[in-house]
LUMPAKE-122553 format. One line per 8 residues: their letters; for each residue x, y, z of N, C-alpha, C. Coordinates in pm, 1 decimal. Layout:
REM residues N
a> X/Y/Z/X/Y/Z/X/Y/Z | ...
***
This chain:
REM residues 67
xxxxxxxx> -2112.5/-1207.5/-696.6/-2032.3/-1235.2/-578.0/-1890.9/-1179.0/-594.6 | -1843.6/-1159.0/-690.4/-1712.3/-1149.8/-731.3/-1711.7/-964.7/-726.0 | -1821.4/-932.1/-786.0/-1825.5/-806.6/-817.9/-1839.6/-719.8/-660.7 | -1902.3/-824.5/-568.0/-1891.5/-767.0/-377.8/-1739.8/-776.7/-402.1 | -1640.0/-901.4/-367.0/-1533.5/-872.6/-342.9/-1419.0/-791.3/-373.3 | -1451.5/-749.5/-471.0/-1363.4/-658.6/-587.7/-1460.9/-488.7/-543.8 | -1533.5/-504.3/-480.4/-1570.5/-346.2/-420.8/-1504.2/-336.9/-288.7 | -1515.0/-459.1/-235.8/-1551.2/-421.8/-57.0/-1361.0/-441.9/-62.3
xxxxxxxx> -1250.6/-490.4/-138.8/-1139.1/-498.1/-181.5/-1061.8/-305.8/-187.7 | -1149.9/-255.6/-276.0/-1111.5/-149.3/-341.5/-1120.1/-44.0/-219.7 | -1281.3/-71.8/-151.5/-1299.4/6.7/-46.8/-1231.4/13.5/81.9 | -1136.3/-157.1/99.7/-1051.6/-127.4/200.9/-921.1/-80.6/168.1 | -910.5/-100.7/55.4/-735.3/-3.3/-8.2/-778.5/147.2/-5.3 | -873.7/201.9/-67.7/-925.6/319.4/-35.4/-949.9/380.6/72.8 | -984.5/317.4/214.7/-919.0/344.9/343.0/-827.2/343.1/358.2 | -730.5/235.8/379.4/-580.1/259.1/373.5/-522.2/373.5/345.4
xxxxxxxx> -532.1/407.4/238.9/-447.3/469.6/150.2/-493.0/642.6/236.4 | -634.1/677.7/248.5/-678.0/789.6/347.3/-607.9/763.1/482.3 | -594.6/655.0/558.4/-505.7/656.5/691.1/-371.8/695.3/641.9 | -291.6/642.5/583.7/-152.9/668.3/542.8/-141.2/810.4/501.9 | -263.0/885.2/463.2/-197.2/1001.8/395.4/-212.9/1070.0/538.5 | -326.4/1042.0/629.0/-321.4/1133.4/761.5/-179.0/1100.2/844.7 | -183.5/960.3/859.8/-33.9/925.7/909.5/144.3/989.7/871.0 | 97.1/977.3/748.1/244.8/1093.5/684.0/215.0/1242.9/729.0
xxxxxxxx> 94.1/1265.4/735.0/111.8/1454.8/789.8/176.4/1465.0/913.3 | 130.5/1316.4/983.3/135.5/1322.2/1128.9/304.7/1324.5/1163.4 | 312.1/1236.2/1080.6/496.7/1181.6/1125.1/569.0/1320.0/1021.1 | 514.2/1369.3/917.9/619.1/1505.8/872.8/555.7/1626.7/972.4 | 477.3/1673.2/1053.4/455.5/1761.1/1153.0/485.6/1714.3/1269.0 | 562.1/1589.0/1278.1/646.2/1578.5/1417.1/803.5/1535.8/1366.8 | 810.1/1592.8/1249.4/959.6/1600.8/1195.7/1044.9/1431.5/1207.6 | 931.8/1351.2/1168.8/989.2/1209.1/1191.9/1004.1/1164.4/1026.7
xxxxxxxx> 1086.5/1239.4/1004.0/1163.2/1220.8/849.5/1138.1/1054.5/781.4 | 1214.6/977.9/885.5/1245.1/836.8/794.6/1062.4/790.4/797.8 | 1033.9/738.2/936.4/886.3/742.8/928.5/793.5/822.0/845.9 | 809.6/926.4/795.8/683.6/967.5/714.8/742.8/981.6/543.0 | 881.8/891.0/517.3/902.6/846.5/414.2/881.9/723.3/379.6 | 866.1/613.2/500.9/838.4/525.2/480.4/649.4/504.6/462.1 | 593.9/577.3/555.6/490.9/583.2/533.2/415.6/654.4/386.9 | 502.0/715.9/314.4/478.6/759.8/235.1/530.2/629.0/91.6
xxxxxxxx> 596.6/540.2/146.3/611.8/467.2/36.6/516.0/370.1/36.0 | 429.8/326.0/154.5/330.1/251.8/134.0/189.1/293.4/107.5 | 218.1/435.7/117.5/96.6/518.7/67.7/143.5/495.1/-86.4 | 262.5/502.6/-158.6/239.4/493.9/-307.3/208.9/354.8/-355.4 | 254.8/273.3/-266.1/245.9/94.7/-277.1/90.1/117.5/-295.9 | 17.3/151.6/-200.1/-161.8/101.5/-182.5/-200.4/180.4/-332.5 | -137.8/292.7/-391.6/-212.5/376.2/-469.3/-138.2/281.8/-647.5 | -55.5/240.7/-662.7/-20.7/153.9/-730.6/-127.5/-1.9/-756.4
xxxxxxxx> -166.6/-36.5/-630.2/-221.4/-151.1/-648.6/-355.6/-133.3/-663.0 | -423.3/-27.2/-622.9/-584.6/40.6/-643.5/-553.7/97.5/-774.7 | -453.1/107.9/-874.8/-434.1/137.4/-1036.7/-406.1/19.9/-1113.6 | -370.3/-89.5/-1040.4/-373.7/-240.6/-1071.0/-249.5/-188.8/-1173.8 | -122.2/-106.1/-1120.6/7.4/-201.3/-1130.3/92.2/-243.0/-1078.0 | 32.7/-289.6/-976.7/91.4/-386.0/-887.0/-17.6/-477.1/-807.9 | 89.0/-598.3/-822.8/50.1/-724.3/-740.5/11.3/-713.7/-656.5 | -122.0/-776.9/-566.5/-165.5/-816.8/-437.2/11.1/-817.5/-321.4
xxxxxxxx> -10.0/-885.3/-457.4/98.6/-1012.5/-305.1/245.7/-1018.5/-379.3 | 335.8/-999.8/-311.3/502.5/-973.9/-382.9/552.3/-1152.5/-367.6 | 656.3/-1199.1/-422.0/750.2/-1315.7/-395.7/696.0/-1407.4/-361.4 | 593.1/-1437.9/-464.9/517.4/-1583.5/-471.9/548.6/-1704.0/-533.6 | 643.4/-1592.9/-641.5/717.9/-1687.3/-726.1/823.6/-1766.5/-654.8 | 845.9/-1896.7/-731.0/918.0/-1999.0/-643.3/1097.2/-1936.1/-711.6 | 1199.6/-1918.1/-615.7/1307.4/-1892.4/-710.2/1405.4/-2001.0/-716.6 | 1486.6/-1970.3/-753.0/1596.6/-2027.7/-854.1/1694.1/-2042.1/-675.7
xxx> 1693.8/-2207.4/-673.7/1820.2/-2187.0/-561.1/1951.1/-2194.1/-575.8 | 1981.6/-2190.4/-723.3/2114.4/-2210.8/-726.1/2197.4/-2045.3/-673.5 | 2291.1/-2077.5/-608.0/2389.3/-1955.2/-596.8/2450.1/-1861.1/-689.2
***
């Protein structure tokens, strides 16, 4: 069961990561600079976390409220 979720997981970051790279051609062939840098940083985010170094999930941790 674990071994489905950890495929059908991989296989939707592995889409992702194919939309984002069509999406950055799209936004650098319509010269939309900030957009297809940003899109390009979550294209490295998805390709980071499908190499497992990085977290699912960011700022889970509880922090420190002192000022």
């Amino acid at each position: 069961m674990r071994e489905a979720f950890l495929r059908r997981r991989t296989d939707t970051l592995d889409y992702m990561q194919s939309m984002l790279g069509q999406l950055r051609t799209m936004a650098e062939a319509e010269r939309c600079d900030m957009l297809a840098y940003l899109i390009e940083m979550s294209y490295v985010e998805v390709s980071d976390i499908i190499r497992g170094e990085r977290p699912l999930r960011v700022g889970t941790q509880k922090r420190d409220t002192a000022a």
